[in-house]
Steps between C-alpha positions, in 0.01 A plus 500: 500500500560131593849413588613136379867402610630225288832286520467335151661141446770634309597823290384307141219743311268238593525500914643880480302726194165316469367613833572879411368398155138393655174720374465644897398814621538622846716277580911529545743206466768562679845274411873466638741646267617280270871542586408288829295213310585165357660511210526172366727259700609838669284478836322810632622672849309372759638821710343723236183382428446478907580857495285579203212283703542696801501830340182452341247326639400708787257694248443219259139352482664134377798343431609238216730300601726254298672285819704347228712784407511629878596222689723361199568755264284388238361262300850360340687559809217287669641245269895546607528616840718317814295716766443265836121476607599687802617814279179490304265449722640828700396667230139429548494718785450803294141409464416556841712842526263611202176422670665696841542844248176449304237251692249629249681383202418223274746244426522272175773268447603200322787271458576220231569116587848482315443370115675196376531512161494198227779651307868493520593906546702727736356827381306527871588188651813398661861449234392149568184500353625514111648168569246294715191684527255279254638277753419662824166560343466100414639415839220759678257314260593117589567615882102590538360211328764288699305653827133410360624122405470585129832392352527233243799271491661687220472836675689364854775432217454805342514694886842298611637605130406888598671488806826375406500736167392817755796632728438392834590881605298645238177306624548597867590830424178535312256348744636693769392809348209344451428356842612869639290716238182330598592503872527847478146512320316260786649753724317795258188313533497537873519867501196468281307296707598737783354799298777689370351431143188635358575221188752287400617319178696218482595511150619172308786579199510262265267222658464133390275214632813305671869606626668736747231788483197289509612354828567821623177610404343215688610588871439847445177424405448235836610829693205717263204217621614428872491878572217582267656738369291432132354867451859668607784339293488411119699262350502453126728465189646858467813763595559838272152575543439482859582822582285628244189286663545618895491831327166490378395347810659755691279760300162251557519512848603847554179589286322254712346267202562133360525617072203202337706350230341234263725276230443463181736271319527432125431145492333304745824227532682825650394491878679157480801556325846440744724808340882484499674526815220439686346203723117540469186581242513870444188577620597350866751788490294767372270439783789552732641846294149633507508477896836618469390867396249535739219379246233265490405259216157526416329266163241749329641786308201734637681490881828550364716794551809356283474218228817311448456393141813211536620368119602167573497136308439140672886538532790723440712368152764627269380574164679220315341266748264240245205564746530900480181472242271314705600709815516800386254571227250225542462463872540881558248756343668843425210645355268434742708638763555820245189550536419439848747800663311696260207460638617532850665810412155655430350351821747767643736263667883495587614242235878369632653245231751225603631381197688193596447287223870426474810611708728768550258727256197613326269220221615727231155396321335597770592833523530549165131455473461765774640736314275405234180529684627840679556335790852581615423834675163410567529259758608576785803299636682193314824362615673198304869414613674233653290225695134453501508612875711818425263606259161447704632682812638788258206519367279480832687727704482749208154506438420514878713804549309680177189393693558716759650770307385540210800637387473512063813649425679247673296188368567589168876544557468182690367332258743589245791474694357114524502448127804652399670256789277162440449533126750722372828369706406153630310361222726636226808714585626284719516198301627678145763646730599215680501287147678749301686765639616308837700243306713754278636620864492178640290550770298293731149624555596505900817702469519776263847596620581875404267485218192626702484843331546322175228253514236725704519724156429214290194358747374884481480498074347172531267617722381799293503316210245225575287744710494774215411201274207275681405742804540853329193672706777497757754712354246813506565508857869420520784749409794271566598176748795441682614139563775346727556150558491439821733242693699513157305243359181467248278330755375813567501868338458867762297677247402884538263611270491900443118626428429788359311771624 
């Protein structure tokens, strides 16, 4: 058997239970405890995890490697910390004591260019950031148009007007985290180009066109093309499911074969469509997550190992937008698409849906209709939460790990897991929760306070209650589920879902 050591991002379901969730076999992921990992804004033990490295490689075949959470603790704490470049950049040095116990080993890794986000919130970001962080955004914005000689007259106004409303010490305190995190990363990049990395992924977290992160993006990207380093580091819009990605391409390599993947959207605006929370057309970054596990994309359906059947619009909108008609049931084609992964399902092939037609959950139409056309257990890996990117590298990494395995039980618990999480809390428990039972306990959707046992009860009849009544070919496999909310908050839910025998 395979031995896969993994420091995940953080201890959320999403970095810490989906890759012991994937349809593998022969293959063992093996994770720090969770009592050393990030918990939130709580960083991880960089003493710990080295220990936990050090322990296990020396029989491991690869290594998964979030840099993130163990040079700073995390993803959050990558956010907060006061560590000096000098402190970091020690830490580093692990990578070459791995390669001294196990030269044989392969190494993945990746680490995020910080996120600036448009919004004002402190829920990962510094205290600061509730008061003057649509700010720093707008600042990061104007700054990088400034430096291309775009700015109109009204936007120098609007820049001097950000800078005397934003704290002098909350602006430097901000860019030198910045200025240090991707310091640290340059200095990353160098052990890659020196071979200590088999891949690399420079993930993006909530990416935009102009501001802090695109800027960062930029000389990380001069560093990428001066040392050619093009076939050897990704970067794209993406985070949570990184880990999940280097798996499968862990597994690729170690079986010695590039997985043929071929995309098959449901309308033909969809390859162009910029999702949410990310800089470029999604199929720019598909190309990118295919590579990313390992795979190669191929454009005839005969070569293909894996179809990616991607339900997408010409763009992402909310469903009181006025153009949701014409976007979403004249410009896309449901049917046809139906009928398409049936038909590829009797060619024999490995049919992986990314349903990313909106954010942070499942096109409840969508896979409504799967259920109607006996779909839902039929094909053979769908994923549908949180961003478009999330979703496709879920769904990748998944259907590259049941290529190698061929593991049934596990896709079909996989695959249910997946809808009782992206249709049965995101889509709909989460929001009748947060819209009715938050506000008698007057709750914020980011703090639950000591109400967590309260409200995960609540998310859990929800749950059951939408799945026994649109998905109830489900419940003949399921004998109870056990939710938690994670972080205390309803961003998220830790769902364990008892089969029976």
């Amino acid at each position: 058997m395979k031995r896969i050591v993994m420091i995940p991002l953080d201890d959320r379901p999403c970095n810490y239970k989906y890759p012991l969730l994937l349809p593998k076999e022969d293959y063992e992921i093996i994770l720090p405890g969770k009592d050393i990992m990030c918990f939130h804004k709580q960083e991880a033990d960089f003493k710990n995890l080295s220990k936990f490295l050090l322990d296990n490689v020396k029989g491991a075949d690869a290594l998964v490697l979030s840099l993130d959470c163990l040079i700073f603790g995390g993803l959050v704490p990558s956010r907060l910390h006061h560590y000096s470049f000098s402190t970091l950049i020690k830490r580093l040095e692990i990578i070459k004591r791995i390669k001294e116990i196990n030269k044989n080993i392969k190494i993945y890794g990746f680490e995020l260019i910080m996120r600036c986000p448009s919004y004002s919130s402190d829920a990962e970001e510094p205290a600061y950031y509730k008061t003057c962080g649509k700010e720093i955004f707008r600042l990061g914005e104007l700054t990088h148009l400034e430096s291309l000689n775009k700015l109109t007259e009204a936007e120098i106004k609007e820049m001097k007007e950000l800078k005397s409303f934003i704290k002098e010490e909350y602006i430097n305190d901000y860019l030198e985290r910045r200025n240090t995190n991707r310091s640290v990363l340059m200095e990353t990049l160098k052990l890659v180009k020196d071979g200590y990395f088999d891949y690399f992924i420079v993930p993006q977290d909530d990416a935009a066109v102009y501001g802090y992160t695109a800027m960062d993006q930029i000389k990380v990207r001069e560093y990428i093309k001066s040392n050619l380093l093009h076939t050897t580091v990704s970067m794209y819009p993406s985070a949570d499911d990184v880990g999940l990605s280097l798996i499968g391409k862990a597994i690729s390599d170690l079986n010695n074969y590039k997985p043929k993947v071929f995309v098959k959207y449901s309308s033909p605006k969809a390859p162009f469509c910029i999702p949410w929370f990310e800089d470029r057309m999604q199929d720019e970054t598909i190309k990118y997550q295919i590579l990313s596990i390992g795979g190669i994309r191929v454009y005839s359906v005969e070569e293909a190992d894996i179809v990616l059947a991607i339900n997408m619009t010409s763009k992402m909108l909310h469903r009181d937008d006025p153009e949701y008609v014409a976007v979403y049931d004249i410009e896309r084609n449901l049917a046809e698409f139906i009928n398409y992964i049936k038909y590829v399902k009797s060619l024999g092939k490995i049919v992986a849906i990314g349903d990313t037609a909106f954010c942070n959950g499942s096109d409840p139409e969508f896979v409504r209709l799967l259920a109607k056309n006996n779909l839902l257990l039929d094909v053979d890996i769908y994923a549908g939460w949180n961003t478009s990117s999330n979703t496709i590298g879920t769904t990748l990494a998944a259907a590259t790990a049941y290529f190698f395995g061929k593991d049934e039980k596990s896709k079909v618990r996989f695959l249910i897991y997946r809808y009782y999480e992206d249709y049965g809390y995101m889509v709909y428990a989460r929001k009748i929760i947060s819209e009715n039972v938050l506000p008698a306990y007057n709750l914020d959707p980011f703090n639950l306070e000591d109400k967590n046992e309260i409200i995960s009860k609540c998310v859990k009849e929800e749950i059951n209650k939408v799945i026994k009544k649109d998905l109830g070919e489900l419940t003949k496999y399921v004998d109870d589920i056990k939710v938690k909310m994670p972080w205390n908050r309803m961003f998220e839910c830790d769902l364990d879902i008892i089969f029976k025998k």
